[in-house]
Steps between C-alpha positions, in 0.01 A plus 500: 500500500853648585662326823669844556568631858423111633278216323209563733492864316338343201190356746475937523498521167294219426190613726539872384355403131275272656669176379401168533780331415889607469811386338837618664857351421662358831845595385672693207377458157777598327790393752656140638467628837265625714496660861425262800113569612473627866305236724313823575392616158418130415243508778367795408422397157326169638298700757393720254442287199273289749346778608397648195378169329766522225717238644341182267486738199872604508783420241870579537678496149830283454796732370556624157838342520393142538560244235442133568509422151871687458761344263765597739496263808653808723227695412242239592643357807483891584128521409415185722662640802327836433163335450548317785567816718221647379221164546610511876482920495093439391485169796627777736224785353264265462468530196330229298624554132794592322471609120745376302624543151646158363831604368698519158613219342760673274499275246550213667147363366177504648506090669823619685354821587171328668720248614704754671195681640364221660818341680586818620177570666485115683843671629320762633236352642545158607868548691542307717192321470299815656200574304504918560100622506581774238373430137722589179268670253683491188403804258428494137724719308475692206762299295830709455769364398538102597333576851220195573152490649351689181309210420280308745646204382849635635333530852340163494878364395666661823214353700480151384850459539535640847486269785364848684184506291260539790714820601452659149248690363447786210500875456274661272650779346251642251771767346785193404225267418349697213845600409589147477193465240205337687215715468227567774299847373169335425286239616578251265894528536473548849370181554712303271841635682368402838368187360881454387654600858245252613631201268844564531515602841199471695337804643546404809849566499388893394566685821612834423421763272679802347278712343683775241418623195729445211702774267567256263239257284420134491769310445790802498718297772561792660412572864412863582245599728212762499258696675140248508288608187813675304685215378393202242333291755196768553200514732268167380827223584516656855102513542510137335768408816336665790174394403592126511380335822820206433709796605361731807716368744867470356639803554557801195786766510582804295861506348406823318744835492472643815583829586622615883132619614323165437234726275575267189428163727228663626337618177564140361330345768193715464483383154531142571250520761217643278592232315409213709177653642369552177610152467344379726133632369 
């Protein structure tokens, strides 16, 4: 949801489709820096995330700008400090999770890139020596370009090298992970991808979900998003999701097209929802 007119504005929006969970950014996405968060707004978004139950089931995304795994050290001492801003943004929100997107190698080869990765995020998270409440949920991606964490192997390589691996976690975002070529449409496949997560990762590390459809096939690389039921994902993969019981309390958002009304989240929800009751026959 859009943090427009004040970050507790999206708690508004939130509740007006009926949402149980919500994403928001905690800063720019698309912009170093960010403007300072009144003490006043930030306790309105508590007080109202508490109050509406949505507090446990919230995720703030890291910026679009981030790069841990960048070639140029300017660029990722620049990341770190902006990651960093934004980890003790969600302590202040209280928000538990903060979606991540590994980074971009750019052709410096995948062991520096995960090697990268991971040292940057024990920067993060362990300075000082103060262990910070908020878990990292790094995202899979659809593959573009050298970018990592299209593989679950790629995840599992940030995490074992991270002296922060009880702060890290995954996102599952169904969009970038067909893209990136691991089917999930039918019963069979289904269970063999999650059976993957689960060797390389563990699914206990799965805490987040983004649920989009997909413009593009399996294995295009290419991350676009559509409307639930109008991409290449389709109806059975997000019945096969909603109806798993391993799932029903991590916490799913939409990062469909939205329009300024809210009609398309709300029409996507709807859909998702018949979904899991019929599920859950």
């Amino acid at each position: 949801m859009s943090i427009e007119g004040g970050i507790d504005r999206a708690i508004e929006r939130a509740c007006s489709v009926e949402a149980t969970a919500l994403q928001v950014f905690v800063g720019s996405n698309r912009q170093w820096r960010s403007r300072r968060l009144p003490a006043a707004e930030v306790a309105r978004f508590r007080a109202a995330a508490h109050e509406t139950g949505l507090a446990p089931f919230t995720l703030a995304h890291a910026g679009y700008l981030i790069n841990l795994a960048a070639r140029d050290d300017t660029l990722r001492r620049r990341s770190i400090a902006a990651l960093r801003q934004e980890v003790v943004r969600c302590e202040s929100l209280g928000i538990p999770y903060l979606v991540l997107h590994p980074g971009a190698h750019g052709g410096a080869g995948l062991e520096q890139g995960l090697e990268k990765v991971a040292r940057g995020l024990d920067e993060v998270l362990l300075t000082g020596g103060r262990k910070t409440a908020v878990r990292v949920l790094l995202e899979t991606t659809a593959g573009q370009g050298t970018s990592l964490g299209h593989r679950f192997e790629h995840l599992a390589g940030v995490i074992e090298r991270a002296r922060c691996a009880a702060r890290l976690g995954v996102c599952f975002d169904t969009c970038h992970v067909l893209a990136a070529g691991y089917d999930f449409r039918d019963r069979r496949s289904y269970c063999a991808t999650f059976a993957e997560l689960d060797r390389r990762v563990g699914l206990g590390r799965l805490l987040g979900f983004h649920l989009n459809d997909s413009v593009h096939g399996l294995g295009s690389r290419r991350d676009r998003h559509a409307h639930i039921g109008r991409g290449e994902v389709g109806l059975a993969a997000f019945r096969l999701i909603l109806s798993d019981p391993r799932f029903r309390s991590i916490p799913m958002v939409l990062e469909t097209p939205k329009g300024p009304d809210l009609a398309e989240d709300r029409a996507n929800l709807s859909i998702l929802r018949g979904l899991a009751r019929r599920g859950r026959r």
